[in-house]
N, C-alpha and C positions, 0 to 999 in steps of 0.2 A: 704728397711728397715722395712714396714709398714711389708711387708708380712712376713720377717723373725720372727718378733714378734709376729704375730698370729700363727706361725707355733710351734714355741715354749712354747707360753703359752698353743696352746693343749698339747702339750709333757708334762708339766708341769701338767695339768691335769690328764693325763694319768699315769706318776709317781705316783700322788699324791693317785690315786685310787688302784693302782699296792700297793703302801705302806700301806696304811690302810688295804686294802683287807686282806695281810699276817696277819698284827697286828692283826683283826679278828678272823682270825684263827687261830692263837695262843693264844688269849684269850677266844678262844671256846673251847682250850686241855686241859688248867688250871682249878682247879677247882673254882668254882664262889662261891664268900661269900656276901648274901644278906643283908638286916638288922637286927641287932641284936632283937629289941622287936618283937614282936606277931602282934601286930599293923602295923606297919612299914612293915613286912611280909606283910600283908596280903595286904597294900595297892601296894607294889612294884610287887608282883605278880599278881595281878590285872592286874596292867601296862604293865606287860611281855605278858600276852594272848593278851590284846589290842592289842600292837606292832605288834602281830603274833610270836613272838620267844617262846612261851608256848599254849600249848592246857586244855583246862580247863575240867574235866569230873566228875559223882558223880558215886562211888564204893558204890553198896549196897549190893555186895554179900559177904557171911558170910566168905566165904573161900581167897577171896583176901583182902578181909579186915585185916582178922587174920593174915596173912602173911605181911601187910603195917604192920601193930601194931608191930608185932616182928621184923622187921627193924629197925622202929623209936626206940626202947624199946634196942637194939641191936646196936643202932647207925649204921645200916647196909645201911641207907636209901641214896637215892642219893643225895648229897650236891645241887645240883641245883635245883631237885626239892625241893615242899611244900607240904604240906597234913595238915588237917585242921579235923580233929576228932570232928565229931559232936556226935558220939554213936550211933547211927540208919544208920547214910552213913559216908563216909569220902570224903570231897572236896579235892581232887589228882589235883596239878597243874604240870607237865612234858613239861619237854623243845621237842620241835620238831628236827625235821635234822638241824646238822648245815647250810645243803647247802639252806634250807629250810631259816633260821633264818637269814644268810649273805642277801639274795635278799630283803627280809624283811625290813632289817639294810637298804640296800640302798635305797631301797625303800619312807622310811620314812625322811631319811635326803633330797632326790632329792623331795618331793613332799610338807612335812610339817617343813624342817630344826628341824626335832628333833632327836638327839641325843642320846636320852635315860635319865633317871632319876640317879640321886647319887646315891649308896649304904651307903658310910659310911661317906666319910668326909661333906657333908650337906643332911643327909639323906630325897631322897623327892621331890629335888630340881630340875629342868632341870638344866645341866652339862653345857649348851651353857650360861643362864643366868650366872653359875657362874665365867667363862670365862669373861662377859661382864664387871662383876664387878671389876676383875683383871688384864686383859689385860692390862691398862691405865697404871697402877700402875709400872709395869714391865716395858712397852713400854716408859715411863716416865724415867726412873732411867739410862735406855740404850740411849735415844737421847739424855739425859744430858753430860752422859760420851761420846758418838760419838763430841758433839761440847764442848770437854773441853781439849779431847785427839790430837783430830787430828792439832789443830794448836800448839798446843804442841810439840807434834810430829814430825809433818815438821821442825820445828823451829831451836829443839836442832839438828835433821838431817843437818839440812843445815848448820848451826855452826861448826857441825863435820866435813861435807864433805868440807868446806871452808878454813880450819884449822887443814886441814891432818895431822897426825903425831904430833902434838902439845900440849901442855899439856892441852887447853882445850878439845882436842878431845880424849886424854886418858880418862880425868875424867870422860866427857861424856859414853866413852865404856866402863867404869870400873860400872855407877852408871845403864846401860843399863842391863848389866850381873848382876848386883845382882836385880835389877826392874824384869827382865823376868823369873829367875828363883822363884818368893817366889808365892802360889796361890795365886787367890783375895781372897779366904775363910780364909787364914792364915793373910792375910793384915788387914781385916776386925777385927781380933779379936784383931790383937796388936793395930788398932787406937781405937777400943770398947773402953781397959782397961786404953789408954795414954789417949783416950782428953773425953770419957765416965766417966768409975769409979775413976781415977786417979786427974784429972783437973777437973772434975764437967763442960767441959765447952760444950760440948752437948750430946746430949740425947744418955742414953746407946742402947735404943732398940727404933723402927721405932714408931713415934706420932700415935696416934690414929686419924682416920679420922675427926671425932667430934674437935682436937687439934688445936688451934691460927693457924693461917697460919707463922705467925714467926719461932714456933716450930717445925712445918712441913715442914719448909724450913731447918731450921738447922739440920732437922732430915734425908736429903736426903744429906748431906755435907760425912760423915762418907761413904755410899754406892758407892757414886760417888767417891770418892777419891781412893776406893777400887778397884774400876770398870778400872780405866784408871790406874795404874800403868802398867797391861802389855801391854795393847797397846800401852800407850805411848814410855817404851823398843822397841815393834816391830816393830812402825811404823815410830822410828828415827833407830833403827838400818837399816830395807831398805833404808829410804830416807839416808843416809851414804853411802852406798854399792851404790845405781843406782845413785846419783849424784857427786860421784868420779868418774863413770864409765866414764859417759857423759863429766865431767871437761876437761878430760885426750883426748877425741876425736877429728879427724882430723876437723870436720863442726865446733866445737866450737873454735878452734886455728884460722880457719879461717873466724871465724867471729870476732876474737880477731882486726887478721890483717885489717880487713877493715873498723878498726875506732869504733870499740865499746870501751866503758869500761868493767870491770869485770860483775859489780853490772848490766848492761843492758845483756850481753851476757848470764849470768845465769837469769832473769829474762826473759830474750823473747825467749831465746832457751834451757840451761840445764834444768829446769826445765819443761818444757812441754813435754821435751822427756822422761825425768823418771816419770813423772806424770800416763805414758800407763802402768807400773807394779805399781805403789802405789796405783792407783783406785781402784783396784780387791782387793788390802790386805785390804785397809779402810773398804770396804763392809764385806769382808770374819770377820775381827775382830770385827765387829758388830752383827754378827751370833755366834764369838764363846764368845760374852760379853756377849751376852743373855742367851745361853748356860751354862755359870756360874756364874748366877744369882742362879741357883735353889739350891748352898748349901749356898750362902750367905743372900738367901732372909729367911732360916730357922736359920740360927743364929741370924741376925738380926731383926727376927719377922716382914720381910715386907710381906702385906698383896698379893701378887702376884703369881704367875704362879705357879715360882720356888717352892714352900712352899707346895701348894696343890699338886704338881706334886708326892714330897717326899710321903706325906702323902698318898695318893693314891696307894702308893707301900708299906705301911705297912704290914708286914707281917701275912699273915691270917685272912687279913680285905683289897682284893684289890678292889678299885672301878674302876673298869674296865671300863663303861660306861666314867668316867673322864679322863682314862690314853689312849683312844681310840680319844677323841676330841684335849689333849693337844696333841697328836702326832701329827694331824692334824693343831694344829697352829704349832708348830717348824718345822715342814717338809715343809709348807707352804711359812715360811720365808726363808727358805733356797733354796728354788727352786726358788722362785723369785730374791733372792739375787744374783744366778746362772744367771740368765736372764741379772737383771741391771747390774751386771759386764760385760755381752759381748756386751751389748749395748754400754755401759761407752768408748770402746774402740775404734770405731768409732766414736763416738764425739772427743775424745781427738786426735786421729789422723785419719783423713779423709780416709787417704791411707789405712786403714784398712776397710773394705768392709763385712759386716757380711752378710752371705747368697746368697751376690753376684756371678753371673755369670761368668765362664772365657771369 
């Protein structure tokens, strides 16, 4: 098992480098939009020679000069580069080969973990810092809704699966299908304006950090509640589906006949065999809770991931250096999540052997 996991976590590795790499290079075909002031410029391009992803040089002849001036004056000039018009030279900063700028990139993350600096949305800033600051916040709102959802989940599953064909297991399937079908982003806004603007009885928009801890509690109630509507749909509609499976099987009749009651035979044996597909959904549906976090976290103005990720894709103001790192955590969790699912599955059942030899 040991070894399976270090075999994977390099695969994992190697993914992860495979995926960035592309995102790189398609963030080197796009055009790059720096910071907006003069100031801001001139300290970001500073940062870019540092880095190595620009070369820095002074133009003092008359005739390349005139020719940069009619650019700039023409809007002809290249969007990544800068130029800096002092009247006797011109400070020209021009980007290097991509293939040049990529080794660079890796360069700099494998030796000093830097990332690169914001453009737009905290221009200046290291992108990793800002990360550090929001991660929590995100990561917070998702483990609330994983332990709020899932015994939930089970619960009204096993009700259903228990009570086939029953009016509590219509109800259940009937409140399943309209739970899984509405987004979080749509739930979100109808409990906004029901227990928000409508009821006054909590907060329309995410507390401010500085905010009581009472009100910052109440302020993650709305999020959460948004968050596990559908998993809670998907993760009783499986536990329904694989614990009728199981109900209905020859081992479980005959562990009926050898003196169990119901309530023991689904406890020591139906459930631990449907437990080996609800593992992997638990996990999977905590990659795709996080995942839809980023249009809820801008409606609801939480200060997290989701919000700067938007923002960062603003149109004709990308910060690329941030949409390059946030790739980097959601690709991250999802290759791991990939891992702990096939692990999960051997523990739950022994006779599954991951890695193992014939």
């Amino acid at each position: 098992m040991f070894r399976y996991i270090l075999i994977r976590i390099v695969w994992i590795f190697i993914l992860l480098f495979t995926i960035l790499s592309i995102n790189f290079a398609v963030t080197k075909l796009a055009p790059s939009y720096p910071p907006p002031t003069e100031e801001e410029k001139s300290m970001y391009f500073n940062k870019q020679v540092y880095d190595g992803y620009m070369e820095f040089r002074l133009v003092t002849e008359a005739k390349e000069m005139e020719e940069i001036r009619k650019k700039i004056a023409t809007g002809e000039a290249i969007r990544s580069s800068y130029y800096e018009d002092k009247g006797d030279f011109i400070r020209a900063f021009e980007p290097v080969p991509v293939s040049e700028q990529y080794f660079k990139w890796i360069k700099n993350i494998v030796t000093r973990w830097d990332w690169g600096l914001s453009t737009r949305v905290a221009v200046g800033k290291p992108v990793f810092d800002i990360l550090k600051e929001r991660i929590p916040t995100t990561m917070a709102l998702n483990v609330i809704a994983l332990l709020f959802y899932i015994p939930i989940g089970l619960t009204l599953g096993i009700i259903a699966a228990l009570n086939k064909d029953k009016i509590i297991d219509n109800f259940i399937s009937i409140a399943v299908m309209i739970m899984i079908s509405i987004p979080n982003f749509v739930i979100i806004i109808m409990l906004v304006m029901i227990f928000g603007y409508y009821l006054e009885w909590l907060p329309s928009i995410f507390p401010a950090k500085d905010a009581v801890a009472a009100l910052r509690f109440r302020g993650l109630i709305l999020p959460v509640l948004a968050l596990t509507f559908g998993p809670v749909a998907g993760l009783t509609r499986i536990t329904r589906a694989e614990l009728t499976e199981v109900l209905t099987s020859e081992f479980l009749l005959l562990a009926r006949t050898k003196g169990l009651t119901r309530r023991q035979a689904v406890i020591r044996h139906a459930m631990r065999n449907s437990m080996v597909p609800l593992v992997p959904t638990i996990i999977f549906s905590f990659v795709g809770i996080l995942g839809g976090t980023v249009i809820m976290e801008r409606i609801y103005s939480i200060p997290g991931t989701g919000q700067i990720f938007l923002r960062s894709l603003t149109r004709n103001a990308y910060d690329y250096n941030l949409l390059l790192s946030l790739s980097a955590f959601y690709t991250s969790i999802a290759l791991f999540a990939i891992l702990i699912v096939d692990v999960t599955y051997g523990i739950i059942d022994p006779r599954i052997r991951m890695g193992g030899r014939k």
